[in-house]
Structure formats: C-alpha cells, structure tokens
C-alpha positions as CSV (number, residue, x, y, z in Angstrom):
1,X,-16.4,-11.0,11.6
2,X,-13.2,-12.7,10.3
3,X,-10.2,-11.9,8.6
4,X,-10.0,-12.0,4.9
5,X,-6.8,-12.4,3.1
6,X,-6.9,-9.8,0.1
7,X,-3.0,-9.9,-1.0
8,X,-0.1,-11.3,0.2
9,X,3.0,-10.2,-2.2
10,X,6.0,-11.7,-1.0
11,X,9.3,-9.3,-0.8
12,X,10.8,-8.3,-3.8
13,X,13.4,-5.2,-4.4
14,X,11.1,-2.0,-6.3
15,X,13.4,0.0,-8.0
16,X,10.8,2.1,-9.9
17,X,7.2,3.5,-9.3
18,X,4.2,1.0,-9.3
19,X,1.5,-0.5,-8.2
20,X,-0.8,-4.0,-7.7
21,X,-3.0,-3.0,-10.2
22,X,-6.9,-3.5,-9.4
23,X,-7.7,-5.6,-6.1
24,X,-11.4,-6.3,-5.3
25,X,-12.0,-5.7,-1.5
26,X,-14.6,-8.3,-1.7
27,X,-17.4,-7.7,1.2
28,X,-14.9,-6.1,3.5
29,X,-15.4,-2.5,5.0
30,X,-12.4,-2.6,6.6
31,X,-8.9,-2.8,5.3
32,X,-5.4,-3.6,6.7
33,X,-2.4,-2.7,4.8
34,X,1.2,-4.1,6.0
35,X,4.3,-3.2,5.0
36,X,7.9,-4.5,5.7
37,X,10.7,-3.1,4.6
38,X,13.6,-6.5,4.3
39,X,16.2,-4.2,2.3
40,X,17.6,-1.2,0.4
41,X,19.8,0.0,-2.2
42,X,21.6,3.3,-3.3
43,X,21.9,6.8,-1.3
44,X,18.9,7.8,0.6
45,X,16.6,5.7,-0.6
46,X,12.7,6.5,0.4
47,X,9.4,4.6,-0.2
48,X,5.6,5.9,-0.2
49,X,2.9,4.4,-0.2
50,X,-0.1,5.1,-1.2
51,X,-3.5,3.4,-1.2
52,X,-6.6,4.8,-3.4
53,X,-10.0,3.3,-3.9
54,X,-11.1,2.7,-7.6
55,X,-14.4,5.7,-8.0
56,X,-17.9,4.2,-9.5
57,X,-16.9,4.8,-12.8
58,X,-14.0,2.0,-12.9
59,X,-11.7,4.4,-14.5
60,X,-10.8,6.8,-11.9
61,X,-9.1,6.2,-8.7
62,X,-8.8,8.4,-5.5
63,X,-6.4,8.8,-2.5
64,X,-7.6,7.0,0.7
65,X,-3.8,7.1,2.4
66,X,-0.8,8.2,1.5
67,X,2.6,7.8,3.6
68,X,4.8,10.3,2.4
69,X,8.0,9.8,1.6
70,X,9.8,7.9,4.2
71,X,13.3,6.6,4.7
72,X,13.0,2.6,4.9
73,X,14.0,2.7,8.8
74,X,10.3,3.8,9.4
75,X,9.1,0.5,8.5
76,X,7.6,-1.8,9.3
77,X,4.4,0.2,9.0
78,X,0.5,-1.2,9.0
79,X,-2.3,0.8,8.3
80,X,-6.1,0.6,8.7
81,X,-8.5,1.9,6.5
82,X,-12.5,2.2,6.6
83,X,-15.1,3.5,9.0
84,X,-13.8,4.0,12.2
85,X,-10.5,3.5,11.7
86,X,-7.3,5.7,11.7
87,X,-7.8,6.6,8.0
88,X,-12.0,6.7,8.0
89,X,-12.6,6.3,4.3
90,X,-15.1,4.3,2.5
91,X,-13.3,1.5,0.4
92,X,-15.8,0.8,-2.4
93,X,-15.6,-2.2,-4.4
94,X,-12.1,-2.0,-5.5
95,X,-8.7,-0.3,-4.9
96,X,-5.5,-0.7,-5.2
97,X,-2.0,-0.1,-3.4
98,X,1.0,2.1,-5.2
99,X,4.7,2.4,-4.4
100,X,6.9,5.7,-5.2
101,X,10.2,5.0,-5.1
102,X,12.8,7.9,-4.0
103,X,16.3,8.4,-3.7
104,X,19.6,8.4,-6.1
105,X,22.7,6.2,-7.0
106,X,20.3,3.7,-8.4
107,X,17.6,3.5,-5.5
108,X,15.9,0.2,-4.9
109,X,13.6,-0.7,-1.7
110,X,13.0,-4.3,-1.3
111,X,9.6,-4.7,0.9
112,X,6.4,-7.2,1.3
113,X,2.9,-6.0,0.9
114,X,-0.1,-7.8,2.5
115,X,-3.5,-6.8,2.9
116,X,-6.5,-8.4,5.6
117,X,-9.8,-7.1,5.1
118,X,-12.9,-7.6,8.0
C-alpha cells in the first residue's frame, strides 16, 4: 500500500492552545503523525500533543494519543497510529491533531506538523 499525504503544515510559532480542526483520514487505517520542534520562546516552554478521532456522531471527538507535556528538546517526535501499531486505535473517518501550549514569560513553541496515512 502507499503513502498518503494527509497534512503537511509548514512551521509556525503556537503561542496558544489549538488544533487543525477536522481532517478526513481518507481510506487510510494507518496514520503517521510527525512533529518538529524548529524553535521556542519564554521560560520553560512545553508542547503536547494530542491526536483524537472524530466519534460516529460528527460532534464528539475521542483521545487516540496524547504526549504529555514535554519540554521542546524531546522533539522531534513521530508517532503511528492504527492496528498494529504503537498506539493500536481504530482511526475512523475523521480526526484531528491538537496542540497545548505550556510554560510562562509569554511561552511560544514554533513546530511543523505532517501527517502520512497507509
């Protein structure tokens, strides 16, 4: 099976909580979630991800991964996600992929986001 591009979100400085909003996994049961760290700002700054799948409804969404906290020296981090994988969760149609941003003195975490699906 080939590789699928789902998102590639060049790096931009976060200094807030957020997210892609909905992303269609398309026919893929398998995702790949990449992310680099290229900068930081303020006193201790942290970044967690986490990735949820959107439920049957199309209202509710629920964890699939979730980092943690983590200083941005832990990155750059790649996880994959589906049946057989590290994280063995079922992706449904949709998902989507949120940041938390931690830290003080104005924290900001500059990172890119890309996701392959097979």
């Amino acid at each position: 099976m080939s590789k699928t591009i789902i998102l590639n979100q060049a790096s931009s400085i976060k200094t807030s909580n957020g997210d892609t909003g909905n992303i269609s996994w398309g026919n893929n049961s398998i995702i790949a979630v990449d992310i680099n760290v290229t900068g930081q700002q303020g006193t201790s700054p942290t970044l967690q991800i986490l990735v949820d799948r959107q439920g049957a409804d199309g209202v509710l969404y629920f964890a699939m991964y979730d980092s943690t906290a983590l200083p941005p020296s832990s990155y750059p981090k790649s996880v994959s996600i589906g049946p057989g994988c590290s994280f063995p969760q079922e992706l449904a149609a949709s998902g989507r992929v949120r940041w938390v941003i931690g830290g003080s003195a104005s924290p900001g975490v500059q990172f890119s986001l890309s996701i392959q699906g097979e």
